[in-house]
N, C-alpha and C positions, 0 to 999 in steps of 0.2 A: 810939615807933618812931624807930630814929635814921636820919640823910639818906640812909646807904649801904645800908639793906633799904629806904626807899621808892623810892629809884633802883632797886633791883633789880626791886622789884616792877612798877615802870612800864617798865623794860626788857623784861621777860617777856609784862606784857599788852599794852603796845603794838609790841612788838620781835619777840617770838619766835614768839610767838601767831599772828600774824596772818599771818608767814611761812610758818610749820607750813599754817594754814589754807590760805593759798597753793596751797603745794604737794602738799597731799591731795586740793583739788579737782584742782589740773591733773592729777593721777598717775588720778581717776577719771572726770575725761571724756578721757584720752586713750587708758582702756580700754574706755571707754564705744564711743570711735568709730573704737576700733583693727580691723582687718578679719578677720575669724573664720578662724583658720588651719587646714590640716589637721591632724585625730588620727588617727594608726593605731597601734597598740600594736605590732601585728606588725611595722609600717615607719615608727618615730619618725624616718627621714632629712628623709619630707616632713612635717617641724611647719613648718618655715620659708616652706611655700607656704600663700599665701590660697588660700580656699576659690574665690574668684571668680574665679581666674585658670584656671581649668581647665572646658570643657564638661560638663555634666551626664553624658552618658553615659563620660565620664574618670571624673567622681567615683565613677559607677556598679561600676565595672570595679574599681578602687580597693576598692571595700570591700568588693567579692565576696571577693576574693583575699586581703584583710587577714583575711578572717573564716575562711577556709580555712588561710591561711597561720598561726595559731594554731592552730589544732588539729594544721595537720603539726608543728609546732612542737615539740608533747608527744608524740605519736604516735613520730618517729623520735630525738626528740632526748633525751627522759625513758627512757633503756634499761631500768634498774634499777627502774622502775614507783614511785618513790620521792616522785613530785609535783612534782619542779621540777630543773631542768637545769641540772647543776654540773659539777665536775670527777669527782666518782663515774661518772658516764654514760659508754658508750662512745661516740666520736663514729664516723660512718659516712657513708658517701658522699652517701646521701639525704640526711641533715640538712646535710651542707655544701651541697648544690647549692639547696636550700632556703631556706638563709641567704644565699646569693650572689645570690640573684634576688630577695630584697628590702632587702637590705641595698644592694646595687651595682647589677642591671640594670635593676630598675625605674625606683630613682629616677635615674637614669641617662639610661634614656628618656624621662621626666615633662621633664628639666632639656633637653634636645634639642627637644623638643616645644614650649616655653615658652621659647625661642629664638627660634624660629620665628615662635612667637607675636607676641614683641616685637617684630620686625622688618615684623612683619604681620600683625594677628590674621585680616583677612579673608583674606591669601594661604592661611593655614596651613592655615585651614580649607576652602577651596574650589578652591585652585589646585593641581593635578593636579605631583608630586616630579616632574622628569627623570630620563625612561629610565625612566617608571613610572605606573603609573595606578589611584595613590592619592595624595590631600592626605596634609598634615602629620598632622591630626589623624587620618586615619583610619590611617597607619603606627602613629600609637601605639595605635590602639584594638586593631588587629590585633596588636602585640608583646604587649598585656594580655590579649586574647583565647585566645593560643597560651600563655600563662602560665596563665590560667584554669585552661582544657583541663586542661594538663599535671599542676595540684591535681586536677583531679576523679580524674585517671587515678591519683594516690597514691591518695587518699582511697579509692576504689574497692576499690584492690589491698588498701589495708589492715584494711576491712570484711571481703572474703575470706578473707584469709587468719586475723583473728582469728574469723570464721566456722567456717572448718574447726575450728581450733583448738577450739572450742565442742563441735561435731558429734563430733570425738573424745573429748572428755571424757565427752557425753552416751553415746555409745556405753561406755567403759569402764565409766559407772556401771550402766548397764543392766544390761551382760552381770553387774556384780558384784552390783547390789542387786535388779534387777526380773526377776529369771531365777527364780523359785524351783521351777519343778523341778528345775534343775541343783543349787539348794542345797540341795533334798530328796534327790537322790540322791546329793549328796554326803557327807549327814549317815549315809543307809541306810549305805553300803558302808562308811564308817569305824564307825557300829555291828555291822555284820556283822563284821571283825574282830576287833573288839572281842568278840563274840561265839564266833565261831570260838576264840580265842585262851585266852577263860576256859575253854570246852571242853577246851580241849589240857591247859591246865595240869591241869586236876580228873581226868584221863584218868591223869598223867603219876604224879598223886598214889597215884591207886585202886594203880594197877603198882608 
């Protein structure tokens, strides 16, 4: 072994090594005791807030509407029934206003809210807005509330009406497959002409 690989090799175990080690414990306890951030699929704006910074019945509110907010998602934004929302899809009113209340007003309001917060988490939550009578937190519980609402009332309309949609089809097949005296007498009367017809002709012959 010549001086320049045993220099290297003492460089690496005592050089690089232990640096490395270093910095993989520091990179896992400071995930360790980094503070658990929101996930919403539906609303990736709020990843950047911690889970702690917000009231339980915020976080509550939150996930109702992220769980709703994906399904309108596909419901108005998947036109083409195709599985996933692209440039094929026609875009339409619903799916924008949709995308605007969780891409922009919510987290909108979250960030207003946690303002507030910071300034004062006991004011926010117990001290009555001016010219108003609700706290901070409950203004936002109420803009999440009227958001809710406003999913379920999609949600609703679009059971119905894929509903009907249903109720029609079942009726079409009915009347064409479960009707069969209609397709008995429809069979009779085109065998009667059928009938009639050979007549004619064997008459037509006899003359």
């Amino acid at each position: 072994m010549t001086q320049m690989t045993a220099m290297f090799i003492m460089f690496v175990l005592y050089g690089v090594l232990p640096a490395a080690g270093l910095y993989l414990g520091y990179r896992g306890i400071k995930k360790v005791t980094a503070p658990k951030m929101l996930e919403y699929e539906a609303m990736p704006q709020l990843g950047y807030i911690p889970e702690k910074s917000l009231p339980v019945e915020v976080k509550t509110a939150l996930e109702e509407i992220n769980q709703k907010g994906e399904k309108l998602r596909v419901i108005y934004g998947d036109t083409n029934n195709d599985g996933k929302i692209d440039d094929t899809d026609t875009v339409n009113e619903t799916y924008i206003m949709i995308q605007n209340l969780m891409d922009k007003h919510i987290p909108q309001a979250v960030a207003d809210y946690r303002r507030l917060h910071d300034l004062d988490g006991a004011r926010a939550d117990n001290t009555k807005i001016k010219h108003s009578d609700v706290t901070g937190k409950e203004a936002l519980l109420e803009v999440l509330s009227t958001i809710n609402t406003q999913f379920d009332d999609l949600l609703s309309a679009s059971y119905h009406q894929d509903g009907q949609k249903l109720l029609v089809t079942k009726r079409y097949l009915q009347q064409r497959f479960d009707n069969p005296d209609a397709t008995l007498r429809a069979h009779q009367s085109v065998d009667t002409d059928i009938d009639v017809n050979s007549s004619k002709i064997t008459n037509d012959k006899h003359i």
